[in-house]
Backbone as a ProteinNet text record, in pm:
[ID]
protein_1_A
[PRIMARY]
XXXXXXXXXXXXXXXXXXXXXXXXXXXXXXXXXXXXXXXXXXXXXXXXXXXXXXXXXXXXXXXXXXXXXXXXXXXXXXXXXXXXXXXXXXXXXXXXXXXXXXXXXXXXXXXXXXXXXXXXXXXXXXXXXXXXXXXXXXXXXXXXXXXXXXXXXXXXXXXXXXXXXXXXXXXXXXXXXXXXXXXXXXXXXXXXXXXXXXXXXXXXXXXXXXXXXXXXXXXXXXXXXXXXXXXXXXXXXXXXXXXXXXXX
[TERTIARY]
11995.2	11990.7	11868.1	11902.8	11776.6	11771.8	11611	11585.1	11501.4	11546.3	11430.5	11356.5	11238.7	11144.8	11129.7	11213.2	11252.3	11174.2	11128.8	11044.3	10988.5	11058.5	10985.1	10847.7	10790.5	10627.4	10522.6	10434.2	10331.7	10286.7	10213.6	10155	10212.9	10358.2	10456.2	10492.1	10399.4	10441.3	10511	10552.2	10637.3	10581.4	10468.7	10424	10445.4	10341.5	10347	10490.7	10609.1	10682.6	10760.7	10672.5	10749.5	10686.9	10545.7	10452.9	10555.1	10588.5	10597.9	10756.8	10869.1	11008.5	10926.1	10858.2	10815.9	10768.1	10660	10629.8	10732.4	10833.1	10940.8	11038.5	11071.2	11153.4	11078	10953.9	10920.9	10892.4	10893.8	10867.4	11001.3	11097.8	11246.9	11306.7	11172.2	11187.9	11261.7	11297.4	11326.8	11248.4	11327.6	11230.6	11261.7	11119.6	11106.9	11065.6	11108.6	11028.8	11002.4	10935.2	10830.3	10848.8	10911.8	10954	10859.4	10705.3	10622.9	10668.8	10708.3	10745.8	10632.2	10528.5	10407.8	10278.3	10309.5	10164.1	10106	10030.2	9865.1	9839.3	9910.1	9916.7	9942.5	9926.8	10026.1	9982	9966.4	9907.6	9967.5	10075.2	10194.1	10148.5	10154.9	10143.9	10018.5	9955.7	9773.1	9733.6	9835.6	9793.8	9889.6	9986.1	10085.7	10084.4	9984.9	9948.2	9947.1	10003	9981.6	10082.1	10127.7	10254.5	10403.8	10457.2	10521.8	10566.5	10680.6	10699.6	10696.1	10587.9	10596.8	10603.8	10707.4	10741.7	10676.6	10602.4	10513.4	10627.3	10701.1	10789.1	10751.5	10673.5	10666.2	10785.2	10880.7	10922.3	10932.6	10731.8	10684	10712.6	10832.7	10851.8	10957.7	10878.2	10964.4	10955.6	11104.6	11132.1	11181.2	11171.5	11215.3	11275.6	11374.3	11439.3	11535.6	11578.7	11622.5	11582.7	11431	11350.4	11321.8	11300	11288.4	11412.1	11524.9	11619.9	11649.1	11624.3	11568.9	11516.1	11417.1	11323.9	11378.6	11429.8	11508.6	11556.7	11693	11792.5	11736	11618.5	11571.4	11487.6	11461.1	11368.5	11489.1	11545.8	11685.6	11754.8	11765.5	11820.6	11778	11619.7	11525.1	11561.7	11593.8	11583.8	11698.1	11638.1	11760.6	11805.2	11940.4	12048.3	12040.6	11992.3	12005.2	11828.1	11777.7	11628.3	11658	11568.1	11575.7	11486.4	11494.9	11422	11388.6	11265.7	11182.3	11117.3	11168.5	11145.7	11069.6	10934.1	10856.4	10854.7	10863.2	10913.6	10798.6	10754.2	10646	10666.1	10568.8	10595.5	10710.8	10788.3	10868	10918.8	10991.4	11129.7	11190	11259	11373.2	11399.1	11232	11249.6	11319.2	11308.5	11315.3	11456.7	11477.2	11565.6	11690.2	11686.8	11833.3	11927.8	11919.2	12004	12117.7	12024.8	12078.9	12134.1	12134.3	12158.8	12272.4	12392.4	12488.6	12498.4	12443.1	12377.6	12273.4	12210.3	12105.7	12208.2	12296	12389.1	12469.1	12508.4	12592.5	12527.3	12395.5	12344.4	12314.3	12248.4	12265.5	12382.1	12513.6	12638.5	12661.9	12612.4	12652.3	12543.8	12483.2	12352.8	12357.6	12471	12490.9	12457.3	12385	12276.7	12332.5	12375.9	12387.9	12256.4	12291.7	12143.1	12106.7	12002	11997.8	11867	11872.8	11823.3	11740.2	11584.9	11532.9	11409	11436.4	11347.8	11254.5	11148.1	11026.6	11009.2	11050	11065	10938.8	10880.7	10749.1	10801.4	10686.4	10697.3	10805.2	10796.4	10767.2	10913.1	10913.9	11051.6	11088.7	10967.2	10996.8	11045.3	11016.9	11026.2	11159.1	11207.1	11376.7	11434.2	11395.3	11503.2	11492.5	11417.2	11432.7	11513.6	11523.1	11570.5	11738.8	11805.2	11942.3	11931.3	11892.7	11922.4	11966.9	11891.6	11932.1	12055.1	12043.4	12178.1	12290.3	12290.7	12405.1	12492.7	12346.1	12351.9	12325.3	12214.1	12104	12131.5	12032.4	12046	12097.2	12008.1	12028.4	12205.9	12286.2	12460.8	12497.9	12425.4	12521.4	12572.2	12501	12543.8	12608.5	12684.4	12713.8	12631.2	12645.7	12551.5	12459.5	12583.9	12567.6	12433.1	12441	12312.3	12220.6	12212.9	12051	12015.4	11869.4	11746.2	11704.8	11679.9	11539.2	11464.8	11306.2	11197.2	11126.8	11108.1	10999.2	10847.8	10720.9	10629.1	10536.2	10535	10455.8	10317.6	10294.9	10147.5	10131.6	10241.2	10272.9	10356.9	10366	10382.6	10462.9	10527.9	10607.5	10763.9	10882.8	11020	11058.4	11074.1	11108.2	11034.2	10916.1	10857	10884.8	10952.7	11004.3	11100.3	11082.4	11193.3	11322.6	11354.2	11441.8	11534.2	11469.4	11545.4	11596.8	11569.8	11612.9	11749.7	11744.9	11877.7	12030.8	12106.7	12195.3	12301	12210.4	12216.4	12182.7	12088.4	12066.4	12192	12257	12384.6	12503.1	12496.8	12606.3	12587.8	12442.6	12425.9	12450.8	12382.2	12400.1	12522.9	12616.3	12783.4	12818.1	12785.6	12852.4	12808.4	12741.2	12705.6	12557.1	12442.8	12359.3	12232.8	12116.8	11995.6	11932	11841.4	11689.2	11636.9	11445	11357.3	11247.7	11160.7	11043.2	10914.8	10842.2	10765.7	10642.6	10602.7	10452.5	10322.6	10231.1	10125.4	10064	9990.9	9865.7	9724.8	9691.2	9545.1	9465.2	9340	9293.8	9230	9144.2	9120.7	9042.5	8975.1	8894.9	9012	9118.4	9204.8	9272.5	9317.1	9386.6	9302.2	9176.6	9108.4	9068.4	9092.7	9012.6	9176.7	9319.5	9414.2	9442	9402.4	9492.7	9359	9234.8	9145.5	9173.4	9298.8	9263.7	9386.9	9365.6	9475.8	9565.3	9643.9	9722.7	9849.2	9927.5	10030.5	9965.3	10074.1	10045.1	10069	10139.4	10146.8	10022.5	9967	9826	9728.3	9728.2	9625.3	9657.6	9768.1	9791.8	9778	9708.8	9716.5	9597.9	9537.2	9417.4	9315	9412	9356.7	9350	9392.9	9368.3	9320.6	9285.6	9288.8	9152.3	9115.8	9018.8	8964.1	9053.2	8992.9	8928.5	8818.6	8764.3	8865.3	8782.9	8878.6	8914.9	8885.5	8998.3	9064.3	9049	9124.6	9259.9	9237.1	9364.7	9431.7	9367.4	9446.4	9572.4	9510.2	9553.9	9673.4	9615.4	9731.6	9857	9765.5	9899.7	10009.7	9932.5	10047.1	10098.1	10019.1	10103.2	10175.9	10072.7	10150.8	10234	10221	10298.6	10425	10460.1	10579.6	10651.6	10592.6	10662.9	10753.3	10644.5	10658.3	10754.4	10760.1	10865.9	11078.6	11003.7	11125	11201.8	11109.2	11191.1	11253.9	11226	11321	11377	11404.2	11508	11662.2	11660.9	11815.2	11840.3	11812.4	11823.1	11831.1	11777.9	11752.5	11919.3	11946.5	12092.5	12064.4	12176.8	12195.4	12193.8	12168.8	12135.2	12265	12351.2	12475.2	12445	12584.1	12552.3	12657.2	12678.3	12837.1	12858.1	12997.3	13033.7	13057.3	13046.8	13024.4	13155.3	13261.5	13421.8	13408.4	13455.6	13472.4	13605.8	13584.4	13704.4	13718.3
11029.2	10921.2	10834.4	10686.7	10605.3	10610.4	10598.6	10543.3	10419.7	10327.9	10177.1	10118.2	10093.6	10085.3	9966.6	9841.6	9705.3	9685	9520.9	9434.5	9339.8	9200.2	9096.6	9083.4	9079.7	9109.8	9163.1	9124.7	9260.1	9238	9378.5	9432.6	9515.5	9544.4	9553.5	9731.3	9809.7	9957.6	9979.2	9943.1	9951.8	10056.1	10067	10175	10285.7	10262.3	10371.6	10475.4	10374.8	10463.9	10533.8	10441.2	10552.4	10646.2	10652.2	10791.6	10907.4	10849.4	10948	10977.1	10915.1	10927	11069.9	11002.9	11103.2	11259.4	11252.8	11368	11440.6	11412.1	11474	11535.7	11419.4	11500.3	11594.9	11586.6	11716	11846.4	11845.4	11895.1	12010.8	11937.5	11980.6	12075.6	12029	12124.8	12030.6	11879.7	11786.9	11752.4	11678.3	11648.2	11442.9	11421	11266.7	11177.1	11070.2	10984.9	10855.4	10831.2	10692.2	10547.1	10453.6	10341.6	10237.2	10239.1	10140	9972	9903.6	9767.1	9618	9676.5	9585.7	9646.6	9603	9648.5	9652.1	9559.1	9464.3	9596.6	9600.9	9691.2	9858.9	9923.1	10070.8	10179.4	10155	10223.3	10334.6	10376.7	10494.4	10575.4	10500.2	10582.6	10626.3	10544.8	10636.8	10709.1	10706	10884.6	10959.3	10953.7	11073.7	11100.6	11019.8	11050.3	11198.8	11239	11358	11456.6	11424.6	11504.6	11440.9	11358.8	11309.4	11238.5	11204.6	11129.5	10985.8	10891	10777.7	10634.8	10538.1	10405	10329.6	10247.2	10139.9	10044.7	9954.4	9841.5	9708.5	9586.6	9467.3	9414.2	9419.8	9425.3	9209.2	9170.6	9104.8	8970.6	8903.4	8825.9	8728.8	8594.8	8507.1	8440.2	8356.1	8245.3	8323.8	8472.4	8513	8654.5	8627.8	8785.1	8805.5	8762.6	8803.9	8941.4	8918.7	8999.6	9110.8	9118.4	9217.3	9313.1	9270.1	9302.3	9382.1	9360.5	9380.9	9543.1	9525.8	9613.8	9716.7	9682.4	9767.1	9899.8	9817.9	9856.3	9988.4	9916.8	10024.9	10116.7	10104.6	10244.4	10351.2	10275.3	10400.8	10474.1	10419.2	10457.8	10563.8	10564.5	10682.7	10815.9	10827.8	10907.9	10993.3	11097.9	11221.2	11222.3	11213.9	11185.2	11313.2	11395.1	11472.3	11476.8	11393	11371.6	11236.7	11240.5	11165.1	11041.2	10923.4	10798.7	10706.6	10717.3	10627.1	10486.9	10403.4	10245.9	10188.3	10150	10052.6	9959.1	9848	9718.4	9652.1	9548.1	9459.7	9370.2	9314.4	9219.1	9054.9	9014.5	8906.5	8962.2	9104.3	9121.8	9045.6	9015	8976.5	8821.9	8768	8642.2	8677.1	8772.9	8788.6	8880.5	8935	9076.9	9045.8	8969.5	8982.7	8928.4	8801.1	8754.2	8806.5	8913.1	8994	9093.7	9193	9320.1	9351.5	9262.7	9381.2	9394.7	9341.9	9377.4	9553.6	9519.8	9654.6	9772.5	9746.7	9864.3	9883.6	9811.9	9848.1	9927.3	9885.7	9989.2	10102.2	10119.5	10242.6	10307.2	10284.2	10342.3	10364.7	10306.7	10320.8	10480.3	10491.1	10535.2	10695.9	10674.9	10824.5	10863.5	10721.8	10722.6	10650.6	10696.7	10638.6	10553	10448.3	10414.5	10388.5	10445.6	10393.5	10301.7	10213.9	10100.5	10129.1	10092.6	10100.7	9997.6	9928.1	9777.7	9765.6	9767	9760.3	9656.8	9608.4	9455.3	9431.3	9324.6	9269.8	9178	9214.8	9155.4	9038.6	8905.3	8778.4	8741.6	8577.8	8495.7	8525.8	8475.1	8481.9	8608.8	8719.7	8803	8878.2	8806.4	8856.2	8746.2	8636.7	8526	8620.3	8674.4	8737.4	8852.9	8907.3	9032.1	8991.1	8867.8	8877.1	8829.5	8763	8683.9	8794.4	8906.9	9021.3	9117.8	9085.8	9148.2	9108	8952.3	8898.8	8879.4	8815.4	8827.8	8895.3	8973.6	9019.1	9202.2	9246.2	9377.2	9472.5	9425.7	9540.2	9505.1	9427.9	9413.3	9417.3	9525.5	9542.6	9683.8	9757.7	9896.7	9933.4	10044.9	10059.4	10023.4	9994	9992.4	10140.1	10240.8	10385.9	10431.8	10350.1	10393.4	10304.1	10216.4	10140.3	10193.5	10148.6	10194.7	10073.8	10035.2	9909.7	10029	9970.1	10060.8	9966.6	9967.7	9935.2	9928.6	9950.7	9997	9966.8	10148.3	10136.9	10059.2	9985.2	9984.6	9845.3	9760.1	9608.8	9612.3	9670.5	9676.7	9779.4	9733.8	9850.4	9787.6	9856.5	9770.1	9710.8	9717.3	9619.4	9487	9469.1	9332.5	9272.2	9328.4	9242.7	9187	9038.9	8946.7	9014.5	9080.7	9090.2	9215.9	9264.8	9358.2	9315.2	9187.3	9093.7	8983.2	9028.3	8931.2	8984.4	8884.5	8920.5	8992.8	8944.6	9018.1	9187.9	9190.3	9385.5	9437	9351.1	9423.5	9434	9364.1	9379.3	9478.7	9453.2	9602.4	9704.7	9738.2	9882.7	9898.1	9796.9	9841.8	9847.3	9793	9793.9	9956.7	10021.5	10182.3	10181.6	10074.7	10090	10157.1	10256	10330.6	10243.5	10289	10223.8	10362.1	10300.9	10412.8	10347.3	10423.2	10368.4	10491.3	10403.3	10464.8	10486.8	10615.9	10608.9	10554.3	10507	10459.6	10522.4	10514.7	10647.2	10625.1	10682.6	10634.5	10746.8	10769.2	10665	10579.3	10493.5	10394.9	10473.6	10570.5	10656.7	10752	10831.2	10861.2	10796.7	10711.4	10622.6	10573.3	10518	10520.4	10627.8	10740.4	10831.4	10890.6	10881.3	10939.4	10789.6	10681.4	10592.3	10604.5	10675.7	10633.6	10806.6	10883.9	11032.7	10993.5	11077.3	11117.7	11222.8	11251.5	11301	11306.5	11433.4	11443.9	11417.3	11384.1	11379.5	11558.5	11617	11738.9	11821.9	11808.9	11840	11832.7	11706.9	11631.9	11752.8	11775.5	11864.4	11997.2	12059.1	12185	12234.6	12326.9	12321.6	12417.4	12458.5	12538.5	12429.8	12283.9	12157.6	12048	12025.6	11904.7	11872.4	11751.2	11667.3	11634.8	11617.2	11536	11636.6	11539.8	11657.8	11730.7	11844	11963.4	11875.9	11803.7	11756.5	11662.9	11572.3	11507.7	11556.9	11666.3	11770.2	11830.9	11877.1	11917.9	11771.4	11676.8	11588	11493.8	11486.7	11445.4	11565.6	11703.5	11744	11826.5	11815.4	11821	11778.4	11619.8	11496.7	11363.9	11349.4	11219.2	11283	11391.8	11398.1	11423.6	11568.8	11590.3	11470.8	11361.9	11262.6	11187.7	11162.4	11086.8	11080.7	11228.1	11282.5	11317.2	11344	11322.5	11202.6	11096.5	10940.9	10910.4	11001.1	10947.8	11061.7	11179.3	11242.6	11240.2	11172.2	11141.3	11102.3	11022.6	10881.5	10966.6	11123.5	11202.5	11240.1	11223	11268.3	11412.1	11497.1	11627.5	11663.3	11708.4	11741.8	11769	11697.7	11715.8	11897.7	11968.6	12101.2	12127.9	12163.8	12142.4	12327.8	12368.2	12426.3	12544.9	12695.4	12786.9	12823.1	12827.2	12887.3	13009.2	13141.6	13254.2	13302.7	13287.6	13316.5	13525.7
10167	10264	10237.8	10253.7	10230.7	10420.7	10444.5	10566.2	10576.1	10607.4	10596.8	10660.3	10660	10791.3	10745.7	10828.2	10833.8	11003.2	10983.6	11107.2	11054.7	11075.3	11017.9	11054.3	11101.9	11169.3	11114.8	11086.3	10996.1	11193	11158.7	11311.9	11393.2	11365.3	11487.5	11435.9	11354.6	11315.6	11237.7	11153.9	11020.5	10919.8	10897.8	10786.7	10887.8	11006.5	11075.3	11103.6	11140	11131.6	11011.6	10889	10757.5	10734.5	10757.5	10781.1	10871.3	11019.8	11050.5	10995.9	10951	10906.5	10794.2	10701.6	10588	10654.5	10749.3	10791.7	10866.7	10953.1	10994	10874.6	10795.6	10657.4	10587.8	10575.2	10497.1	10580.2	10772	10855.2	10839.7	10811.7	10772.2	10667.2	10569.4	10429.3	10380.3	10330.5	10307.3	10201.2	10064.1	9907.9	9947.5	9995	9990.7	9943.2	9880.6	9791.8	9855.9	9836.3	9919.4	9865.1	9897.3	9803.4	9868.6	9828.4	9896.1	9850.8	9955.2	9940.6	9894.2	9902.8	9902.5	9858.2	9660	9632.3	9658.3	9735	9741.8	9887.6	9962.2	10072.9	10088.6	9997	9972.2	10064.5	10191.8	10311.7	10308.8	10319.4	10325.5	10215.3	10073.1	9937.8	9965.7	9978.6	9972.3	10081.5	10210.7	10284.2	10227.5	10153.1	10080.1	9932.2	9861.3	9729.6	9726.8	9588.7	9556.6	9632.5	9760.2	9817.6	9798	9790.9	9763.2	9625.9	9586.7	9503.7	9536.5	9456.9	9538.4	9405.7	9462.1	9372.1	9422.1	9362.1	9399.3	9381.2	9488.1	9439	9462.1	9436.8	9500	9525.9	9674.5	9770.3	9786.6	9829.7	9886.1	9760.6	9776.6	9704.8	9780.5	9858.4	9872.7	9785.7	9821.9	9701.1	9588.5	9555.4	9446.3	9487.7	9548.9	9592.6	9498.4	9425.7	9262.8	9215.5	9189.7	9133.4	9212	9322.5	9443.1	9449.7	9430.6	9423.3	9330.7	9222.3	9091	9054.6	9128.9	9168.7	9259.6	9368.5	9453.6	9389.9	9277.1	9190.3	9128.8	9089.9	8990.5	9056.1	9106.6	9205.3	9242.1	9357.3	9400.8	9301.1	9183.5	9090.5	9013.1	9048.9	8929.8	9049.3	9155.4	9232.5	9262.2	9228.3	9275.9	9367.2	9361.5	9472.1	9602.6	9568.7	9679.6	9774.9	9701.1	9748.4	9866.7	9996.5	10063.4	10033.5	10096.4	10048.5	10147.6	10173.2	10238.2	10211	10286.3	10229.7	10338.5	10299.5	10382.4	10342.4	10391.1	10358.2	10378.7	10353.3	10389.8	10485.7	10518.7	10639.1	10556	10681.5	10611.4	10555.1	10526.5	10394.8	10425.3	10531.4	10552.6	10506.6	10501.3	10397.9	10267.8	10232.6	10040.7	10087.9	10144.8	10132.4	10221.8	10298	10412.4	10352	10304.2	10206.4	10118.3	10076.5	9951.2	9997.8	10122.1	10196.7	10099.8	10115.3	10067.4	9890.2	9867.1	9708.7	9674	9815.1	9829.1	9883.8	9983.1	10040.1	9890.4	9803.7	9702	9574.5	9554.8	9519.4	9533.8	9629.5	9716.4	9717.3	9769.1	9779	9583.6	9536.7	9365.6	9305.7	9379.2	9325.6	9416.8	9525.1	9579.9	9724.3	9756.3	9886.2	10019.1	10161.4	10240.5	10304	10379.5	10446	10618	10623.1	10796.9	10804.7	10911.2	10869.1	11028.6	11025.8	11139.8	11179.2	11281	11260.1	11425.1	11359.8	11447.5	11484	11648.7	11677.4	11696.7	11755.6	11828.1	11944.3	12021.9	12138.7	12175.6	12143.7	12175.4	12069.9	12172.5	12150.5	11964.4	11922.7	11734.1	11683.7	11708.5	11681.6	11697.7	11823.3	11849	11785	11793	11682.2	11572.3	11492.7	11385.2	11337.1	11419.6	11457.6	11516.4	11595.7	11574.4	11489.4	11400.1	11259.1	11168.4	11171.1	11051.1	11169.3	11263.8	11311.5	11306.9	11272.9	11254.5	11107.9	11032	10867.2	10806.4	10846.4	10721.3	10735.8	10710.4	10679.2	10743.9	10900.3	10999.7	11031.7	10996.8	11012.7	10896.5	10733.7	10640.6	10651.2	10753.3	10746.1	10940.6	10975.6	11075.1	11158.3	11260.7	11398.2	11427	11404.5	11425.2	11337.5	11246.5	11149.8	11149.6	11248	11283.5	11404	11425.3	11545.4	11561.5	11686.6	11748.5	11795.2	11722.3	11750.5	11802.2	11953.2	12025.7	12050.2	11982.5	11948.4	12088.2	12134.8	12291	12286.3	12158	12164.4	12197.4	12176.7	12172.4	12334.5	12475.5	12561.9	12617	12758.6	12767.7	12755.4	12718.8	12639.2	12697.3	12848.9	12909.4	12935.4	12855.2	12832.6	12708.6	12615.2	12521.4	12542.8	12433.3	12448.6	12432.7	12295.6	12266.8	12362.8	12441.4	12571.4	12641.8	12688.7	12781.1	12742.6	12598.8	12567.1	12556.6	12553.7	12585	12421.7	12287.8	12185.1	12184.9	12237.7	12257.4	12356	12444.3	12537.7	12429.8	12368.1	12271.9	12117.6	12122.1	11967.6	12072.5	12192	12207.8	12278.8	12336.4	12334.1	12245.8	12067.4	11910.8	11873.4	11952.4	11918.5	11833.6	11830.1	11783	11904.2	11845.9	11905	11908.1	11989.1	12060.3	12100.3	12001.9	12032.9	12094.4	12185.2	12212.2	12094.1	12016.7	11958.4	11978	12059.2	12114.6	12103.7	12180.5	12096.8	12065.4	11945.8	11925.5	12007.3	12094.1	12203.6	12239.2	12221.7	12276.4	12116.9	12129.4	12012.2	11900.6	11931.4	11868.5	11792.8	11834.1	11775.3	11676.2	11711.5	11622.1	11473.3	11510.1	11390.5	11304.3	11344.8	11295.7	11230.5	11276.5	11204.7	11084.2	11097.9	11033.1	10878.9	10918.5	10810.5	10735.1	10798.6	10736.6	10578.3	10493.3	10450.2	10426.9	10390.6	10444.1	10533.5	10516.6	10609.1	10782.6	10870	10951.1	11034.2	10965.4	11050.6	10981.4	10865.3	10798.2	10920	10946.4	11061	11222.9	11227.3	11386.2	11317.8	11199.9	11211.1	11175.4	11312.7	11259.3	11116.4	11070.2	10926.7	10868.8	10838.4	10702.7	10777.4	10948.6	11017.7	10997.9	10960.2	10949.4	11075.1	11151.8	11303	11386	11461.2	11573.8	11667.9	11693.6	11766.8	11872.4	11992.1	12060.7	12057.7	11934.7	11857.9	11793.3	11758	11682.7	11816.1	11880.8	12010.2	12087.8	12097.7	12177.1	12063.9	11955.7	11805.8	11794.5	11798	11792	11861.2	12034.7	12145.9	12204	12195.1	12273.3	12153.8	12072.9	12022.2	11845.8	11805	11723.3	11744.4	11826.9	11881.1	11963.3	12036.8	12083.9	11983	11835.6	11766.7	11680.7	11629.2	11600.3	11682.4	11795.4	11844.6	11910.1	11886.4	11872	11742	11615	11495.8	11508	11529.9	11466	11506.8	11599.2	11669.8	11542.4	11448	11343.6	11191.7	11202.7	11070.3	11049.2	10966.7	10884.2	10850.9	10865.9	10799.2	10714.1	10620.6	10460.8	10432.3	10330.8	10268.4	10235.8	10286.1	10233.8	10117.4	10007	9906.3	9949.7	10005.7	10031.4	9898	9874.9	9810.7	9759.1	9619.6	9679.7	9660.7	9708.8	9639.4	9576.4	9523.3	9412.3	9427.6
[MASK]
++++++++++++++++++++++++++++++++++++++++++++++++++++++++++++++++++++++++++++++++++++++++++++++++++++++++++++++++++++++++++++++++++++++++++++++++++++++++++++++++++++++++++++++++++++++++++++++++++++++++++++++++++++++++++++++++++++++++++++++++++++++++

């Protein structure tokens, strides 16, 4: 399964939630590979260096989604089909990438890989124009409804202050059978800096034989905001294809 951490927005949690997509799949006993979308930026790759398998892809190409595309192709492609795949996208894919969606679902489907598609809105009017735009054209409407998420990010308010809750486009994804998560904030401010500057897994960080963070830092990371964090994506985690045994 590819999972895609799509949000036109830089700001709005997008790495964050491929950190935590990654730390839940390997929480699972899950083999994940990391498809970072934006060189210049490789936030994800450099807290999972060394644990993961990770593709550096420049993603971040308007005006030239040809090449992005390009790139796409060839990443999914190096990857073992029974390995899961994590895609952080950069801010603005959907400039370079919506366009092209069912070019990217056809690869994918060529290559062995279903996909679920999960998009970290932001607050405010722009941000939901953006967001039905890829529901109508673009990515988040090349794959089922059933297999997208709106991720709300608690840190940018509470959901019922976003635009896009209030429209009359979200009554119709979630009668079309599409999820909605609210994704916790990480708080207090001292926490947050102190997990976003660690590296590492994030379940590394909640355990205290490898945790970097102060003792009630690790206490409070990892009884309140990891387990939350975690159980807003796994509704969204796919089952591990099992190929059935014959006995002859």
């Amino acid at each position: 399964m590819i999972y895609v951490s799509h949000g036109d927005k830089g700001g709005v949690g997008k790495s964050m939630l491929s950190a935590v997509l990654i730390d839940y799949l390997l929480s699972q006993g899950r083999k994940v590979t990391l498809i970072e979308g934006d060189e210049g930026q490789p936030d994800v790759a450099l807290r999972y260096t060394r644990l993961i398998d990770i593709k550096l892809v420049n993603l971040n190409r308007a005006g030239d989604a040809e090449a992005a595309i390009m790139s796409w192709m060839s990443a999914i492609k190096a990857v073992n089909v029974e390995d899961d795949i994590v895609v952080n996208l950069p801010a603005a894919a959907g400039d370079t990438l919506d366009s092209m969606a069912d070019m990217m679902i056809e690869a994918a489907v060529e290559c062995g890989h279903d996909m679920t598609i999960m998009y970290s809105v932001g607050a405010y009017a722009t941000a939901a124009d953006m967001l039905e735009k890829s529901l109508k054209n673009g990515m988040m409407a090349s794959v089922p409804l059933s297999r997208t998420c709106i991720v709300y990010p608690d840190f940018l308010g509470k959901q019922e202050m976003f635009t896009f809750y209030k429209t009359d486009a979200r009554l119709d994804y979630i009668h079309g059978g599409g999820h909605e998560v609210v994704m916790p904030s990480l708080s207090p401010t001292s926490l947050a800096e102190a997990v976003f500057k660690a590296k590492g897994s994030f379940s590394a960080l909640a355990d205290k034989e490898t945790s970097t963070l102060e003792f009630g830092q690790r206490i409070f990371f990892s009884k309140k905001w990891l387990p939350a964090a975690h159980k807003c994506i796994a509704p969204m985690i796919a089952a591990p294809v099992v190929t059935a045994q014959v006995v002859v």
